[in-house]
PDB file of N, CA, C, O and CB in Angstrom:
ATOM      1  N   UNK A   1      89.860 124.635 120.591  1.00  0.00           N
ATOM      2  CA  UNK A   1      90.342 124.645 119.216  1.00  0.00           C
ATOM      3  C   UNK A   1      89.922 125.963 118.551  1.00  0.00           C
ATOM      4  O   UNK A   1      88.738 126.279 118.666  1.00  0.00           O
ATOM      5  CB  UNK A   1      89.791 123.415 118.421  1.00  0.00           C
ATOM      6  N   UNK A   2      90.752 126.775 117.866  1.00  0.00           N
ATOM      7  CA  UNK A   2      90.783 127.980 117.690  1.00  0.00           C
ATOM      8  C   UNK A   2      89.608 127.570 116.182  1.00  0.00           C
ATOM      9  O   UNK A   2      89.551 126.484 115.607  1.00  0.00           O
ATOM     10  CB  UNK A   2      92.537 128.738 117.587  1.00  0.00           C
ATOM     11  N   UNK A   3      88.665 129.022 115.810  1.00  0.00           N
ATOM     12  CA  UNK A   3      87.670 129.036 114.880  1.00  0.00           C
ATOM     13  C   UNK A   3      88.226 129.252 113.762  1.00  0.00           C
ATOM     14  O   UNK A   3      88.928 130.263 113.769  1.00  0.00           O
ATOM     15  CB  UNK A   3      86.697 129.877 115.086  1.00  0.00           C
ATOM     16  N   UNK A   4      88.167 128.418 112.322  1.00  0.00           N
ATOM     17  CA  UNK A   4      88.806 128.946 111.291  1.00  0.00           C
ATOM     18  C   UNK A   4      87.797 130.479 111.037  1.00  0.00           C
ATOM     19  O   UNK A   4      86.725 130.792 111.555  1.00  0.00           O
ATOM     20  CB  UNK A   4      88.871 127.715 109.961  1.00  0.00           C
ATOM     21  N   UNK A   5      88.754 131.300 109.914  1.00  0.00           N
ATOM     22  CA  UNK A   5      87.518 132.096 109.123  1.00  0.00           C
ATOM     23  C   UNK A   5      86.783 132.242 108.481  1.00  0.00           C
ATOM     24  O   UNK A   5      85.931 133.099 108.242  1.00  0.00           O
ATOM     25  CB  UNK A   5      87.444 132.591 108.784  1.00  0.00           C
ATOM     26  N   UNK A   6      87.153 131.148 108.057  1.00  0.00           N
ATOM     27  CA  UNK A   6      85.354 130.295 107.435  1.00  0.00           C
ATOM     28  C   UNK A   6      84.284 129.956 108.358  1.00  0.00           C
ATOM     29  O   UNK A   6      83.162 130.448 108.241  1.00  0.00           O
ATOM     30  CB  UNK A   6      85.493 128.639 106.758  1.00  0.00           C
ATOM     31  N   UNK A   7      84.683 128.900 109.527  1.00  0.00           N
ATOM     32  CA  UNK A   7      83.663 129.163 110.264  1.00  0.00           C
ATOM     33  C   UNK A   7      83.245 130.393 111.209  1.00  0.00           C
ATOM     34  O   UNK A   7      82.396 130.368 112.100  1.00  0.00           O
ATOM     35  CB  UNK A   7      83.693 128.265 110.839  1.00  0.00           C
ATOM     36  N   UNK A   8      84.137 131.604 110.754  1.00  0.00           N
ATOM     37  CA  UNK A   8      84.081 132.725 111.638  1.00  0.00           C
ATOM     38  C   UNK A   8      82.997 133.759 110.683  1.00  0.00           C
ATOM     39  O   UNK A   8      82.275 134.601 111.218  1.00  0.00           O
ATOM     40  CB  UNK A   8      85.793 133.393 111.982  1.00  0.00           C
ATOM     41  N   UNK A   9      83.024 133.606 109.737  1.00  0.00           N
ATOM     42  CA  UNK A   9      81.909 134.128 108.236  1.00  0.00           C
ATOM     43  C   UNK A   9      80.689 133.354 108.583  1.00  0.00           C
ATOM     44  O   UNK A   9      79.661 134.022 108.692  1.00  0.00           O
ATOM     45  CB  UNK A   9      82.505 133.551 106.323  1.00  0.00           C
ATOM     46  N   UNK A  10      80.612 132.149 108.766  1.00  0.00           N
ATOM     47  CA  UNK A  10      79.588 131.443 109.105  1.00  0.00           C
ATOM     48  C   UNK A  10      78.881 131.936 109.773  1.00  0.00           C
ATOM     49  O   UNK A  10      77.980 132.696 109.417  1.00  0.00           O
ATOM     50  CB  UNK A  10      79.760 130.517 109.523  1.00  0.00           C
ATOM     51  N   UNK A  11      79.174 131.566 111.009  1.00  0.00           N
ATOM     52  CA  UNK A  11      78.542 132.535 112.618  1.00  0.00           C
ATOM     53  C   UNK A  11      78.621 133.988 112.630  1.00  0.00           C
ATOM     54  O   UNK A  11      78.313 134.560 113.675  1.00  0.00           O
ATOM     55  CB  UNK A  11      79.495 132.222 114.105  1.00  0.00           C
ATOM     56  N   UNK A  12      78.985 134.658 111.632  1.00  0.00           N
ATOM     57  CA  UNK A  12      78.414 136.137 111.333  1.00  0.00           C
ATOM     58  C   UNK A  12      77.282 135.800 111.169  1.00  0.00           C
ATOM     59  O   UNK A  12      76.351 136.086 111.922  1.00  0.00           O
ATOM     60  CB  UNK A  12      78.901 137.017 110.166  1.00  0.00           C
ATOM     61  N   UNK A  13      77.204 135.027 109.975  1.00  0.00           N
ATOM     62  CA  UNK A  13      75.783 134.631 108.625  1.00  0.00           C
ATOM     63  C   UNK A  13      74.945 134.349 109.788  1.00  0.00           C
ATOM     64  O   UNK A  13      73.785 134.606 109.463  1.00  0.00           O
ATOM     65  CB  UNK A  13      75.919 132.935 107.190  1.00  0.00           C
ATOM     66  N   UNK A  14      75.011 133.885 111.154  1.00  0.00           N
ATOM     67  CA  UNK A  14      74.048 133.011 111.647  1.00  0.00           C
ATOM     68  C   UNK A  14      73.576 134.229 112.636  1.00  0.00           C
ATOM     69  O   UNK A  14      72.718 133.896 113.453  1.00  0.00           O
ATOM     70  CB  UNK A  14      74.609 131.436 112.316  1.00  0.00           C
ATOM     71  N   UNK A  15      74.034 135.653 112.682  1.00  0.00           N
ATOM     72  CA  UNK A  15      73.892 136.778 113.799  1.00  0.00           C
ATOM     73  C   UNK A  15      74.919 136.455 114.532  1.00  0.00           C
ATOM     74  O   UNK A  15      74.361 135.985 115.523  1.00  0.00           O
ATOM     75  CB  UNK A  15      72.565 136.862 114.684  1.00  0.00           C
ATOM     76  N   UNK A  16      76.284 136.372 114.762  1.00  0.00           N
ATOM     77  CA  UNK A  16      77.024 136.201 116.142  1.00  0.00           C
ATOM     78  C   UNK A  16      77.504 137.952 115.871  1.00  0.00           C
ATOM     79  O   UNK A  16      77.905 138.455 114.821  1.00  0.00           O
ATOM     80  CB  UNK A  16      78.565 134.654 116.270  1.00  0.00           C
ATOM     81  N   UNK A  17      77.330 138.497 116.987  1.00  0.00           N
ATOM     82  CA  UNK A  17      78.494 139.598 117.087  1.00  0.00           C
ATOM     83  C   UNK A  17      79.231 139.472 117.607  1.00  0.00           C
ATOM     84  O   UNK A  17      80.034 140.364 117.883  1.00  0.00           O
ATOM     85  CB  UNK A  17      78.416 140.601 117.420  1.00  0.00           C
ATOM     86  N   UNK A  18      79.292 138.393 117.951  1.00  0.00           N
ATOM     87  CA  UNK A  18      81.359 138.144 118.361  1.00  0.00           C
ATOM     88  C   UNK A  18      81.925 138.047 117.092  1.00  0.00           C
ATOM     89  O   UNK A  18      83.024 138.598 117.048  1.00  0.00           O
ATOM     90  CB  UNK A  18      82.020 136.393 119.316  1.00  0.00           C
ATOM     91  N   UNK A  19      81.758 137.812 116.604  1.00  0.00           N
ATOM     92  CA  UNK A  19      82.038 136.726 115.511  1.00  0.00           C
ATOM     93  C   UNK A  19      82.221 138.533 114.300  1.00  0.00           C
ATOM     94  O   UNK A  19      83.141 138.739 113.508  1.00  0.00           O
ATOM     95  CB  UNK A  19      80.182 135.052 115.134  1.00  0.00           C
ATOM     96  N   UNK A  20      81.346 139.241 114.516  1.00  0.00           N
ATOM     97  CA  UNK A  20      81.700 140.198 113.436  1.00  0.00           C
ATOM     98  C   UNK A  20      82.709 141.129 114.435  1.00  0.00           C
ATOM     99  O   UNK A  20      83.332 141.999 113.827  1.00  0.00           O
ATOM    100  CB  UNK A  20      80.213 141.080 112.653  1.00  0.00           C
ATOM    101  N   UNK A  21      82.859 141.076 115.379  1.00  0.00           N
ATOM    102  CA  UNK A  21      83.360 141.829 116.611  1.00  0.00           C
ATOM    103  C   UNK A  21      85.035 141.753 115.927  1.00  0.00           C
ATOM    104  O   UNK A  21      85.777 142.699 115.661  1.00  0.00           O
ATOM    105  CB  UNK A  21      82.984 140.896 118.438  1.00  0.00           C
ATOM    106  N   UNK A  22      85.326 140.029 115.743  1.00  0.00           N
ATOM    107  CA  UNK A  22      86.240 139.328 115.836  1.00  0.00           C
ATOM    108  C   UNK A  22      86.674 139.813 114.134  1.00  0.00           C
ATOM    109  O   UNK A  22      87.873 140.087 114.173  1.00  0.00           O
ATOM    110  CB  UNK A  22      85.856 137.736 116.374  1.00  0.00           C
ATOM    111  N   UNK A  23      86.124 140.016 112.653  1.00  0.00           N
ATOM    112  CA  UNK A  23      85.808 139.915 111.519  1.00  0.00           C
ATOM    113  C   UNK A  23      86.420 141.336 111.776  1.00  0.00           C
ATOM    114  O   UNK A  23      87.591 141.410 111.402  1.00  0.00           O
ATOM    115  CB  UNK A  23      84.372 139.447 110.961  1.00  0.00           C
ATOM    116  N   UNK A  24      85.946 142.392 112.283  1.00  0.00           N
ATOM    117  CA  UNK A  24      85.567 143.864 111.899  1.00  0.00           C
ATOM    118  C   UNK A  24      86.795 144.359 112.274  1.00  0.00           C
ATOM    119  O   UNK A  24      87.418 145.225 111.659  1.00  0.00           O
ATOM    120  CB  UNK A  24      84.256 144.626 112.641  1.00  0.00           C
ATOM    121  N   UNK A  25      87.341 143.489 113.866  1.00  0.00           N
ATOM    122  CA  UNK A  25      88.819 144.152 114.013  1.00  0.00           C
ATOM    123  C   UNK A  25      90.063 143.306 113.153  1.00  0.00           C
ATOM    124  O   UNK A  25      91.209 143.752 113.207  1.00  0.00           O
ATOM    125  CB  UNK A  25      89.246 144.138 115.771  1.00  0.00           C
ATOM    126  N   UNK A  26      89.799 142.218 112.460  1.00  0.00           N
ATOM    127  CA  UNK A  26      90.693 142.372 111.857  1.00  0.00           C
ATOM    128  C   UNK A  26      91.043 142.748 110.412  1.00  0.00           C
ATOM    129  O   UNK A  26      92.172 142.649 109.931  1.00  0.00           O
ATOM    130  CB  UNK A  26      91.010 141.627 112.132  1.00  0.00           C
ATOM    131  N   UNK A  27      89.689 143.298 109.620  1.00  0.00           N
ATOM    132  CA  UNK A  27      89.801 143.678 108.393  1.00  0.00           C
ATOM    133  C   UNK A  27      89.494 145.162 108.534  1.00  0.00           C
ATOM    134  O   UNK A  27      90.283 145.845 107.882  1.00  0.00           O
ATOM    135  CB  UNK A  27      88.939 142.880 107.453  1.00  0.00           C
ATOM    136  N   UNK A  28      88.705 145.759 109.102  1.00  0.00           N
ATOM    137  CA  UNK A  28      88.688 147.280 108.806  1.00  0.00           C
ATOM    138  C   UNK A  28      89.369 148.345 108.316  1.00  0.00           C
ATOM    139  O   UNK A  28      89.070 149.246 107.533  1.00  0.00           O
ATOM    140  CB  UNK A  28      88.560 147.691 109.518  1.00  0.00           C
ATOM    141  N   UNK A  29      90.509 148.019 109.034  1.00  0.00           N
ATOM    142  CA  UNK A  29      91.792 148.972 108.467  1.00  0.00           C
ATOM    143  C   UNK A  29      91.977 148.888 106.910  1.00  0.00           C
ATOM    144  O   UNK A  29      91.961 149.733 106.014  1.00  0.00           O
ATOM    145  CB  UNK A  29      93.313 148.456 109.153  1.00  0.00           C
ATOM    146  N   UNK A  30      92.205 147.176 106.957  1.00  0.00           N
ATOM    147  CA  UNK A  30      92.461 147.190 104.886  1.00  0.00           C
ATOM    148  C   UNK A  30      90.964 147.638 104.194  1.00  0.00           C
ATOM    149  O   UNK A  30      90.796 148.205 103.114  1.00  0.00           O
ATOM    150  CB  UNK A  30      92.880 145.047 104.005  1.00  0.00           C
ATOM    151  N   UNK A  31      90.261 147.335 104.867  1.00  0.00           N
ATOM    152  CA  UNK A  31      89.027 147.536 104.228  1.00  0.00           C
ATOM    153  C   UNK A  31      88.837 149.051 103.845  1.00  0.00           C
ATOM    154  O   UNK A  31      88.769 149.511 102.705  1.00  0.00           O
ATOM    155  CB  UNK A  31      87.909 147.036 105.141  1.00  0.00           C
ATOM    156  N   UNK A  32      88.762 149.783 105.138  1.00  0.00           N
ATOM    157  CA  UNK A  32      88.883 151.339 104.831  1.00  0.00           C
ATOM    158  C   UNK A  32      90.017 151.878 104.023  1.00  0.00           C
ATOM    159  O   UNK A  32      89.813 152.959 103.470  1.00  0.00           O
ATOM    160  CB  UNK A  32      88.975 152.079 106.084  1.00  0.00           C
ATOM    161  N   UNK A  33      91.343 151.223 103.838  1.00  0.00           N
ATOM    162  CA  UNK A  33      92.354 151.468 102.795  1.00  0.00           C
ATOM    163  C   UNK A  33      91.859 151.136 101.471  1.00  0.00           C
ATOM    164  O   UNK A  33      91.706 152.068 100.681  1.00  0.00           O
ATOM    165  CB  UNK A  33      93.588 150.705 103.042  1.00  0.00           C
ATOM    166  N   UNK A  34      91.545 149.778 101.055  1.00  0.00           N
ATOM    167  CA  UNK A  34      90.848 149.863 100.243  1.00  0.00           C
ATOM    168  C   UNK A  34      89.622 150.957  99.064  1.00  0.00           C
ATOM    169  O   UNK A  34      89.814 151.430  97.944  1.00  0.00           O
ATOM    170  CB  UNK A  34      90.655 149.217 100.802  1.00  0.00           C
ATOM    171  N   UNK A  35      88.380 151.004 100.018  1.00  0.00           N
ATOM    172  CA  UNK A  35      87.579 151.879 100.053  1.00  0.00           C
ATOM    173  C   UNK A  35      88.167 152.951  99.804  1.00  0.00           C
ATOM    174  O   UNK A  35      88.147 153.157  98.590  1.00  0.00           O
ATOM    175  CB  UNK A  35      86.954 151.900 101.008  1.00  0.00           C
ATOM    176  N   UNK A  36      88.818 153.944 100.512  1.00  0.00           N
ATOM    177  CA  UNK A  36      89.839 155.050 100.091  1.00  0.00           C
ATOM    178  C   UNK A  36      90.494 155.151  98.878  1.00  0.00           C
ATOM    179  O   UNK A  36      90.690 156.310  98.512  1.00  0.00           O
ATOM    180  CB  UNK A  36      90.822 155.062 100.868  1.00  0.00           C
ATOM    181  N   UNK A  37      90.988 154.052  97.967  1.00  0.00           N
ATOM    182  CA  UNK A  37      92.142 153.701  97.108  1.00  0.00           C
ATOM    183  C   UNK A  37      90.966 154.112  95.862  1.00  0.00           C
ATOM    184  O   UNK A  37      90.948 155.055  95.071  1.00  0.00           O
ATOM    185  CB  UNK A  37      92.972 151.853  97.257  1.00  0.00           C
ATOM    186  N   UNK A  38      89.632 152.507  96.161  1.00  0.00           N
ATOM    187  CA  UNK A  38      88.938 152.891  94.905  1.00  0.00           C
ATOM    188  C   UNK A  38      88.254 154.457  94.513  1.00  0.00           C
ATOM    189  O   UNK A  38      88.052 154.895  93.381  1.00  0.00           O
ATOM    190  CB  UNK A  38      87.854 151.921  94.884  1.00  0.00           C
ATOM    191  N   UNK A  39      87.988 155.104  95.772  1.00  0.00           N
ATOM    192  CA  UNK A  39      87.037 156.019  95.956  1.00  0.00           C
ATOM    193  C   UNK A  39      87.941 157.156  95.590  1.00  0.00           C
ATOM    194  O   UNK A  39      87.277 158.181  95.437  1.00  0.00           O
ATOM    195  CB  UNK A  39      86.325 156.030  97.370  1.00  0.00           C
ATOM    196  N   UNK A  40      89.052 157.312  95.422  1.00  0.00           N
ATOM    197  CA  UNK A  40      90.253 158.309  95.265  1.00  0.00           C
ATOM    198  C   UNK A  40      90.173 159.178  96.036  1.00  0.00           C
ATOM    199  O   UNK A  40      90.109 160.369  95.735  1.00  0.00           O
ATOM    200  CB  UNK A  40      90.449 158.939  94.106  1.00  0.00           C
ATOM    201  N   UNK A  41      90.162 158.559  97.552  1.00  0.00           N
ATOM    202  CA  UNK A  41      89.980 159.406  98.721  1.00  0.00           C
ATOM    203  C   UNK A  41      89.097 160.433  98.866  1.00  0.00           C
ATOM    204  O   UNK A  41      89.276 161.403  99.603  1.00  0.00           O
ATOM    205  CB  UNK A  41      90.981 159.917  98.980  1.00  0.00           C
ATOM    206  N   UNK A  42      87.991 160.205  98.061  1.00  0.00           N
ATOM    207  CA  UNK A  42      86.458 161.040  98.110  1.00  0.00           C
ATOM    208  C   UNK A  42      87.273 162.677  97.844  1.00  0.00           C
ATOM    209  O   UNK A  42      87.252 163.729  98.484  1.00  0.00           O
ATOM    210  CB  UNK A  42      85.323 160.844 100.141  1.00  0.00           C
ATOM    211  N   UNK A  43      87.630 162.448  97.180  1.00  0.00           N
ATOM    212  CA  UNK A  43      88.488 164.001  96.157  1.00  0.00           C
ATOM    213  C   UNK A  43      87.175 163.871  94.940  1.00  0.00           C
ATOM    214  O   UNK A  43      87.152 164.633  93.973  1.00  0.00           O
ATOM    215  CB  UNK A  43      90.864 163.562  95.110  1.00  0.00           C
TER     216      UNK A  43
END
């Protein structure tokens, strides 16, 4: 049975690095878009 992402935040919280392995590839990209957007691309 596949992990929701709630319990995938969880088992970060608990040390899993799968679990941030799993977290990191699927938000990074927006995350670093993000970051970029507020930061006004460090201009």
């Amino acid at each position: 049975m596949p992990v929701t992402e709630k319990e995938e935040v969880e088992l970060l919280r608990s040390g899993s690095m799968k679990s941030f392995e799993i977290l990191y590839s699927q938000y990074s990209g927006k995350l670093y878009n993000f970051i970029m957007k507020v930061s006004n691309g460090n201009k």
